[in-house]
N, C-alpha and C positions, 0 to 999 in steps of 0.2 A: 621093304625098307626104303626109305627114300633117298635121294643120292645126293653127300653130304661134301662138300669144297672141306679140304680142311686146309684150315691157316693157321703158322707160327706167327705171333705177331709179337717182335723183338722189344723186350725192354726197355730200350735205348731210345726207340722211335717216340714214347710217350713223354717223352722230354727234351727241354732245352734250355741251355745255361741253368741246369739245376731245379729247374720250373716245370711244369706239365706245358706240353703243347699244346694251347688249347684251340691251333688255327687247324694244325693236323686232326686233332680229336674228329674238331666239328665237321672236316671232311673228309675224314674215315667212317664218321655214322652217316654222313649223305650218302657215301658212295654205298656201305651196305646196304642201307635200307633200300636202295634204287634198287641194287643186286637182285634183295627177294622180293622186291615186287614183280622182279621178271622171272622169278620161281625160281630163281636158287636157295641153298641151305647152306648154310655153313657150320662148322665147328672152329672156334678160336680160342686155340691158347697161348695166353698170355707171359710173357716172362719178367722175368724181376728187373732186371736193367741196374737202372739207379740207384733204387730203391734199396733192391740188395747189395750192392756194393758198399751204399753208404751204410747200411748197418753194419755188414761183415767187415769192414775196413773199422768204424766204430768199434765195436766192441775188442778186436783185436792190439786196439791203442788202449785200449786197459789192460789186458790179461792174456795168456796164450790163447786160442780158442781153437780148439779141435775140427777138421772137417767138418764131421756128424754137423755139429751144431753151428757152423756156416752154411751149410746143406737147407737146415732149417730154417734158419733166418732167411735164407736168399726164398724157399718155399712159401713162407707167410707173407713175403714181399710181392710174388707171384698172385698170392691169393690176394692180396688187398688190392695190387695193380685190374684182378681180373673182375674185382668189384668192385671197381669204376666203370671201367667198360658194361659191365651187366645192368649198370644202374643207368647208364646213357643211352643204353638200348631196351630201357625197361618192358618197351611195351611191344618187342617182337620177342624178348630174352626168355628163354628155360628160366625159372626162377632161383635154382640151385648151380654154382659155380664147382664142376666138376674137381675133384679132389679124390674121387675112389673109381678108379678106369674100373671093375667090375658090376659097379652098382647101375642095377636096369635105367634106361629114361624113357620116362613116362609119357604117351603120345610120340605123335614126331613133328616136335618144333622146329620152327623154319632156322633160331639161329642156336646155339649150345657156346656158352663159355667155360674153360679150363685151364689149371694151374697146376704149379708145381703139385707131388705125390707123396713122395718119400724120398730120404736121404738117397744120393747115387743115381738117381733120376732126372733128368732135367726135361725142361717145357718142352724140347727137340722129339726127345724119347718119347714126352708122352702124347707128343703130335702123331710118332710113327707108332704106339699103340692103338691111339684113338681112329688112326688111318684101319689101322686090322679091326677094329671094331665094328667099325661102320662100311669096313671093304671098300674103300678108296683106293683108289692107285696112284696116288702122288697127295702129296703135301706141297704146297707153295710157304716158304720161307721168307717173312717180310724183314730184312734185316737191315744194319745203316749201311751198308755197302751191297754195291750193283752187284758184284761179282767175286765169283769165287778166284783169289790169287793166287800165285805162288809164293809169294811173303807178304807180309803185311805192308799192303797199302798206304797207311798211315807213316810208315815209318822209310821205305823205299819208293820213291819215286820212281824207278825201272820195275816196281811188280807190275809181272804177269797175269793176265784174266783171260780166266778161259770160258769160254761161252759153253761147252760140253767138257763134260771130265767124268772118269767111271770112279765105283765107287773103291776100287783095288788103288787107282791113281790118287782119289782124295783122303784117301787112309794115311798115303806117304809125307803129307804137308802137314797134317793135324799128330799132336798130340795121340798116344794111344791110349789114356786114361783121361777119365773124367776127373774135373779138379774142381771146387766150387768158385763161381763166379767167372770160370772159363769162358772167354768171348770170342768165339769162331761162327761162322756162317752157319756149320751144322755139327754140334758137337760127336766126339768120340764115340760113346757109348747109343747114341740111335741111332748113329750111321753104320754100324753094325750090323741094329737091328734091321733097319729101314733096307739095307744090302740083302738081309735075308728076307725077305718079304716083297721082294724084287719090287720095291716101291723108285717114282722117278721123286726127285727133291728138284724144286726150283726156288734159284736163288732170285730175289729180286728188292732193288732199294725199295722200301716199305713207303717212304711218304710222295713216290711216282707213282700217285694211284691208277694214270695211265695206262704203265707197264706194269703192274700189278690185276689189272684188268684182263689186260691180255695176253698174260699166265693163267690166267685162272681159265681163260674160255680158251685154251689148250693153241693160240697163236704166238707167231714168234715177238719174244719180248728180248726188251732187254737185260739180259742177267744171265745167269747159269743154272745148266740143267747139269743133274748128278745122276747115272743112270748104272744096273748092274750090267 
């Protein structure tokens, strides 16, 4: 089997002021395609961002609307955002946008795109199944923030970033449940998983393809690493 990078590549990052970003797109397809021409592979799943919020917040302002079926919308939001990406990279792409972590693939393509799965799942989780699939040992996390805090960034000016944090320490700051549309670095329920399959997570702001770089080729970047 050939030896597969895998990336979360955040929702959030495919947009701006509400818009796709189409300066980031075009140099996240240069930078991969540069990637496997020097023979790497990757797996990339994609997450809902925007996409999903804006439905799930939508529908919501009509009617109560249950988990389950914000799970789903945020899901299809996942899949339409991860076909984009599959249609921009058409001509290195697997032609099917993963959605059933069990079902074989076919040859071994240099790149693989995937999405949300099932209600209770998020792109996180099925990064760190995809990771045990393919026998990875880390997942690189392309998120909008560098690092993993002790409170939200956004809202504290004194957070904390930790450049190393275990996965017993990054338990204590998150949430224990998955909730839909939850926005954290590495959510609840695959940081779990990802603990039990002694996988490393790196955290890294997604559109420093720089430092995104030099996560992936296992040097010191800048962001957070999550380790058991």
């Amino acid at each position: 089997m050939k030896e597969y990078k895998i990336l979360g590549l955040g929702g959030s990052l495919l947009f701006l002021n509400g818009e796709f970003d189409i300066d980031f797109l075009k140099k996240f397809r240069k930078f991969i395609l540069k990637e496997i021409k020097k023979g790497k592979n990757f797996v990339i799943v994609v997450g809902g961002g925007f996409t999903a919020r804006f439905y799930q917040m939508s529908a919501s302002k009509i009617t109560k609307v249950v988990d389950e079926d914000k799970d789903w919308l945020g899901i299809h939001a996942t899949r339409l955002n991860a076909h984009l990406l599959r249609t921009i990279f058409r001509e290195v792409a697997y032609p099917v946008i993963i959605e059933n972590i069990r079902k074989k693939i076919k040859g071994e393509p240099k790149l693989i795109f995937g999405a949300g799965t099932r209600p209770g799942w998020s792109t996180d989780y099925v990064c760190a199944l995809l990771a045990k699939k393919f026998k990875a040992k880390e997942i690189v996390s392309l998120t909008n923030i560098a690092y993993v805090y002790d409170k939200d960034p956004k809202k504290f000016k004194d957070a904390k970033p930790f450049k190393k944090i275990s996965f017993k320490e990054y338990k204590k700051l998150i949430p224990s449940q998955w909730k839909p549309g939850l926005s954290l670095p590495f959510d609840p329920v695959a940081t779990k998983l990802a603990e039990r399959l002694k996988l490393v997570v790196k955290i890294v702001f997604g559109k420093n393809l720089k430092e995104v770089k030099k996560a992936i080729e296992g040097k010191k970047f800048k962001g957070s690493i999550i380790y058991s």
